[in-house]
C-alpha positions in Angstrom: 77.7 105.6 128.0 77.2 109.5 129.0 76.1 112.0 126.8 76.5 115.4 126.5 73.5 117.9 125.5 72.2 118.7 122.0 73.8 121.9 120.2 72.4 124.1 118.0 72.3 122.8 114.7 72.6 124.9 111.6 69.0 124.7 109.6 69.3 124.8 105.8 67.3 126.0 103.0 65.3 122.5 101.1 64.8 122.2 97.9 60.5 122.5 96.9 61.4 120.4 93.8 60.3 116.7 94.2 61.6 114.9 91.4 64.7 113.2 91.4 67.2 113.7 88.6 70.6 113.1 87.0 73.3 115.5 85.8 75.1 113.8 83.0 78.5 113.0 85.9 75.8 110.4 87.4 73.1 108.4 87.4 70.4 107.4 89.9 69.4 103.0 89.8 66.6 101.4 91.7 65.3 97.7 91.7 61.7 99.2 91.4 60.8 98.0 94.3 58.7 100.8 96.3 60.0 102.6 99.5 58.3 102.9 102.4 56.8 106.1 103.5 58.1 108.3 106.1 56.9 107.1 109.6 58.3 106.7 113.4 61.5 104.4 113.7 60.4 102.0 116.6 57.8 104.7 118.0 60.2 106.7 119.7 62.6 108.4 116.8 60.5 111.2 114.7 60.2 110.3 111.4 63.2 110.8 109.4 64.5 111.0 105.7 67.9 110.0 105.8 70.2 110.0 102.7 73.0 107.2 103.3 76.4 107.8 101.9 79.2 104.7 102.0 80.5 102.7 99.5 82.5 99.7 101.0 81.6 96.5 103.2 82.4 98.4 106.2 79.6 100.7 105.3 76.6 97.7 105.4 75.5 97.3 108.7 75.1 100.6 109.6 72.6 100.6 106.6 70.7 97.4 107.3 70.2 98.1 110.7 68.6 101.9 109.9 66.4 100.0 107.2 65.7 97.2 109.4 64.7 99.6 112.2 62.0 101.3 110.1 63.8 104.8 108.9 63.4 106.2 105.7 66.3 105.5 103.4 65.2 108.4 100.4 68.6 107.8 98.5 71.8 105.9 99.2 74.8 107.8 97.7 77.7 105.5 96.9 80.7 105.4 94.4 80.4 104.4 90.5 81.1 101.1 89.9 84.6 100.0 89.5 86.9 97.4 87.5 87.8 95.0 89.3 90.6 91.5 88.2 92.6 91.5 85.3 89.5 91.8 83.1 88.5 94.2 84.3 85.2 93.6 85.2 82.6 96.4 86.0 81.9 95.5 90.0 79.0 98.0 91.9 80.2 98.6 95.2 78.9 96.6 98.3 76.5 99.6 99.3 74.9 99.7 96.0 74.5 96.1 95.7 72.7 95.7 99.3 70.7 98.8 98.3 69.5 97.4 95.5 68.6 94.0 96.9 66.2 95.6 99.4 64.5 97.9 97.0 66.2 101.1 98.2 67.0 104.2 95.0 70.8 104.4 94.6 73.0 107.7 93.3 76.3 107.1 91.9 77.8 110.8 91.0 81.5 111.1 90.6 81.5 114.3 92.0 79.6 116.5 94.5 80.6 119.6 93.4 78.5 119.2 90.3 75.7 121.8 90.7 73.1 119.1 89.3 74.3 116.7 91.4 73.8 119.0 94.6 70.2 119.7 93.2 69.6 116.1 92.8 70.3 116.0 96.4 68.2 118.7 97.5 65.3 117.2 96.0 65.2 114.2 97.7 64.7 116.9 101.0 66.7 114.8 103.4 66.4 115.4 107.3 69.8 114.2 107.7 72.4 112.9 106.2 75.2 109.6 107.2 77.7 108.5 106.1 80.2 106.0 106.1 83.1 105.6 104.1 81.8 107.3 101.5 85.1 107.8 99.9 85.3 111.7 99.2 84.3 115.5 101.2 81.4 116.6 101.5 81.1 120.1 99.8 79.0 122.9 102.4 76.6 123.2 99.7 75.8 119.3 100.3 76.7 119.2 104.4 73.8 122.1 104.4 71.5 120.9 103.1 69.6 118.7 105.9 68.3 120.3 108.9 70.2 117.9 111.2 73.2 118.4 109.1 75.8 114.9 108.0 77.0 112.7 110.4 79.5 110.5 109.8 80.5 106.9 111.4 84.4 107.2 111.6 86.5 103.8 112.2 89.0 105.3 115.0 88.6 106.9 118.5 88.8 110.9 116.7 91.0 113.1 117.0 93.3 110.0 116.4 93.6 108.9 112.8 91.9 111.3 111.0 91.8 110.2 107.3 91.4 107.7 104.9 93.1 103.9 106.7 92.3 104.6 110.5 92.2 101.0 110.9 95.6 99.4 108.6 97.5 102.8 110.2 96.4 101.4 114.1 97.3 98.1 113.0 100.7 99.3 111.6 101.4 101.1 114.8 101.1 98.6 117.1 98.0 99.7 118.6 96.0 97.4 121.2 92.7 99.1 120.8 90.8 101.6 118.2 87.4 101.9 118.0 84.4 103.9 116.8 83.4 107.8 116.3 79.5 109.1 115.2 80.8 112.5 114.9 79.2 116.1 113.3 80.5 116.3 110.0 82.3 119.9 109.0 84.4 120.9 105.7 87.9 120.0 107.2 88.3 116.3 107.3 87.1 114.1 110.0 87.2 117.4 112.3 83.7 117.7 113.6 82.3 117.3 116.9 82.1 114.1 119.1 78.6 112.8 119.5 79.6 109.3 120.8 82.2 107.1 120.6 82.9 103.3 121.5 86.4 101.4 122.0 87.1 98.0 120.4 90.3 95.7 121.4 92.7 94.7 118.7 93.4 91.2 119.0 97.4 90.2 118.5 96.8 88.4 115.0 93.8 91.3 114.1 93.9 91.6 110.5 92.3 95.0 108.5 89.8 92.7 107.4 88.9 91.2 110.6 89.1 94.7 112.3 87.0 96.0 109.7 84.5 93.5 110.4 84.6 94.3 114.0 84.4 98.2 113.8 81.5 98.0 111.5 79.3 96.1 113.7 80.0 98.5 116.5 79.5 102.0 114.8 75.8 100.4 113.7 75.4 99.1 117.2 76.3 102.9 118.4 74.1 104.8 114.9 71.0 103.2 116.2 71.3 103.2 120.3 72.6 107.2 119.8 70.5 108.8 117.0 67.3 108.7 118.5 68.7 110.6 121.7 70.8 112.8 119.3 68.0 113.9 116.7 65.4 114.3 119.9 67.9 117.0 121.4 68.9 114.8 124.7 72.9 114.7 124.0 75.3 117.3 122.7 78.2 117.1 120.8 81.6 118.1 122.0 84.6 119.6 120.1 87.6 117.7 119.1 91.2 118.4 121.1 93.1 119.5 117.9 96.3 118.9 120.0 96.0 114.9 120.1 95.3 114.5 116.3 96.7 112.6 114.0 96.0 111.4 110.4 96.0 107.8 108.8 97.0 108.7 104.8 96.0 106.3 102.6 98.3 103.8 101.6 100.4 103.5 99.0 102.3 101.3 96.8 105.4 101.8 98.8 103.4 101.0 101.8 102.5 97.4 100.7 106.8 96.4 100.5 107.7 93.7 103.4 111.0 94.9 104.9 112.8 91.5 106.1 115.7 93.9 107.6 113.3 94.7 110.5 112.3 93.6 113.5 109.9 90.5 113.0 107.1 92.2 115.0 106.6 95.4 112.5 106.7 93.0 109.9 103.9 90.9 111.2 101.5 94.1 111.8 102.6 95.2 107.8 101.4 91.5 106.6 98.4 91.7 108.7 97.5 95.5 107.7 97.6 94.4 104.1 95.0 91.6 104.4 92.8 90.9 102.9 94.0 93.3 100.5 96.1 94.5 98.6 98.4 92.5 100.2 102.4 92.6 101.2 105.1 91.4 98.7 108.7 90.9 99.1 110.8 91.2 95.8 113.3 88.1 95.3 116.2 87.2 92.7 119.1 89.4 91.7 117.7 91.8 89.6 115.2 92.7 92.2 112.3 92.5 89.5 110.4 89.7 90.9 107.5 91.1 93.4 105.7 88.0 95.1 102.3 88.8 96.9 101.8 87.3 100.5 98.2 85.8 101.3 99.3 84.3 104.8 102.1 84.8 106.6 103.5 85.3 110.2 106.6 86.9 111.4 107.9 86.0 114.9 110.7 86.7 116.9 113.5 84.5 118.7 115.5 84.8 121.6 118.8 85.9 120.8 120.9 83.2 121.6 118.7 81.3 119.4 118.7 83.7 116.5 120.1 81.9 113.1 123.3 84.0 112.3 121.6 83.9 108.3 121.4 87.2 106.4 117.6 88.5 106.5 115.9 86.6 103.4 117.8 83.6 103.3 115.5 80.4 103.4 115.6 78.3 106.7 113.7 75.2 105.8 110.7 74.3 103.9 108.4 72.3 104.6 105.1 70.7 103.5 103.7 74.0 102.5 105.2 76.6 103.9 108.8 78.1 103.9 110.6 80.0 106.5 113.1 83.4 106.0 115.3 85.0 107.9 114.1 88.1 109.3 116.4 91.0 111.4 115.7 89.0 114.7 113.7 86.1 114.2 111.3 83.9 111.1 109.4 85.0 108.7 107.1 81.7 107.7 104.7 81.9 104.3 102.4 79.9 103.9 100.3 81.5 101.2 101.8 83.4 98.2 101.3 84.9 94.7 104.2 84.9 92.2 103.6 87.9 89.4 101.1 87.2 86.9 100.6 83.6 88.5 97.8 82.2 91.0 98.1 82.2 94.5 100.3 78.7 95.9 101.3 77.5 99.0 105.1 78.8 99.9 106.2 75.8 99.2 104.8 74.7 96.0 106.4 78.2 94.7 110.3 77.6 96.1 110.1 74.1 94.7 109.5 75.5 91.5 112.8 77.6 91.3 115.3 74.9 90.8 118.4 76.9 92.4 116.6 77.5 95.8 117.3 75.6 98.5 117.8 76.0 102.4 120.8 78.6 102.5 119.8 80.3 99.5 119.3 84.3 100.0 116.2 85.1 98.0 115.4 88.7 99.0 118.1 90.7 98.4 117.2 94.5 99.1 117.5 96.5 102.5 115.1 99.4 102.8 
């Protein structure tokens, strides 16, 4: 890997107030456990105080590798908890939990444009900030606050997928590889300057959960082998070509409808973008009511002269556990699936239970 030099960083104003506190949109948790004290990452990165921003799994090893590596984790930013399951249940985020574990202070505002929030931030008198998939913009009054500015680990090779599901919308696409960004974090989103990035095959049955796994292994593999260089002033950014970029929006309810009048292939990389969650459905019966979730699933194609001649969403055969539909040009074979308002079943166990289906019967009835 080649890198560019070091640019000019901006240098920001720090706060001279040491004590950590709490506007009433937020609260700051710690295990009690102590922190250590500033000192040299691995004798050969100048002692930092980073403040960690992510929220999800992808988000961890980045974070365990900068703590195991020595640096100086003052505060790790990260969403409120969340309910989670039909109950409901209050669920901390993954970041907060590992944070937490390993004795590390942990900020949960919901905003960042609070002014006490900001202040709260200042305090801590970070060196830099990173971040990864926090979940919302940084504010300039936050991104200025460290003298080495944010950085953020972005899961696509920037300027392509800009946004909030880089890796479901590469999957969607059809995309054979993706890979990592460490970029220079400005106000518009995922616009800043290249630092490093790092390219990462997508195998032919990747899922977003597999992928994510992947990805987030490689941006901490590339956070710890580039910051050191980066922070010493050996590499230099470089601008992003605004004419090849393109955003990933975040998906939506609409997104997560399987399309049996397709070809099989775009209805594979749908299935597979939507694991492990929230997951596909197809809507069966008449009244078009009935939405049933699909845990594992694989849609292939067949020849044409060996195509059934069955309308997409008929059932072809079922068999120990799984069941086969029609798709435009080829099968569409479940094997895992969720019923609303049931539990997850095999395929099978689900058909046998509606007494009218059989092989024959048309159970999806809706072209998109």
């Amino acid at each position: 890997m080649t890198y560019p030099d070091l640019p000019n960083l901006p240098s920001a104003a720090l706060s001279a107030s040491s004590n950590i506190h709490a506007g009433s949109s937020s609260h700051i948790a710690s295990s009690g456990q102590a922190t250590s004290s500033s000192y040299t990452a691995s004798g050969r990165t100048p002692a930092l105080r980073i403040l960690f921003m992510g929220t999800p799994a992808y988000a961890l090893p980045a974070l365990a590798r900068l703590y195991e590596g020595g640096y100086h984790l003052a505060l790790i930013v990260t969403q409120p908890d969340k309910p989670v399951g039909r109950k409901g249940t209050l669920t901390p985020p993954p970041v907060k939990a590992w944070a937490l574990e390993h004795g590390l202070s942990v900020f949960q505002p919901k905003t960042l444009r609070n002014p006490d929030v900001q202040e709260t931030l200042r305090a801590v008198k970070p060196d830099l900030i990173i971040t990864a998939a926090y979940g919302k913009l940084l504010p300039d009054d936050v991104l200025n606050i460290p003298r080495y500015g944010a950085l953020n680990l972005h899961a696509s090779l920037l300027p392509l997928y800009r946004g909030a599901a880089p890796i479901q919308r590469a999957i969607l696409d059809g995309r054979t590889e993706t890979g990592v960004t460490l970029m220079e974090m400005v106000r518009e989103l995922d616009a800043g300057p290249i630092i490093a990035q790092r390219t990462v095959p997508i195998a032919a049955k990747e899922t977003t959960g597999s992928l994510t796994e992947k990805l987030a292994e490689v941006a901490a593999d590339l956070l710890i082998e580039v910051l050191p260089e980066y922070v010493s002033g050996r590499i230099r950014s470089v601008s992003q070509n605004e004419t090849r970029a393109t955003y990933a929006e975040k998906l939506t309810r609409a997104d997560e409808a399987i399309d049996l009048f397709v070809e099989s292939v775009r209805i594979d990389r749908r299935i597979r973008a939507l694991l492990p969650a929230p997951g596909g459905y197809i809507t069966v019966g008449p009244a078009e009511t009935d939405k049933v979730k699909i845990w594992a699933g694989e849609a292939v194609s067949i020849p044409p002269d060996e195509q059934s001649a069955a309308r997409p969403g008929t059932i072809l055969a079922i068999e120990k556990e799984r069941v086969a539909l029609a798709t435009q040009d080829g099968v569409l074979w479940l094997s895992e699936v969720q019923p609303a308002g049931k539990k997850r079943m095999t395929a099978a166990d689900w058909v046998r239970g509606r007494s009218s289906w059989k092989v024959g019967t048309v159970i999806v009835q809706k072209d998109f």
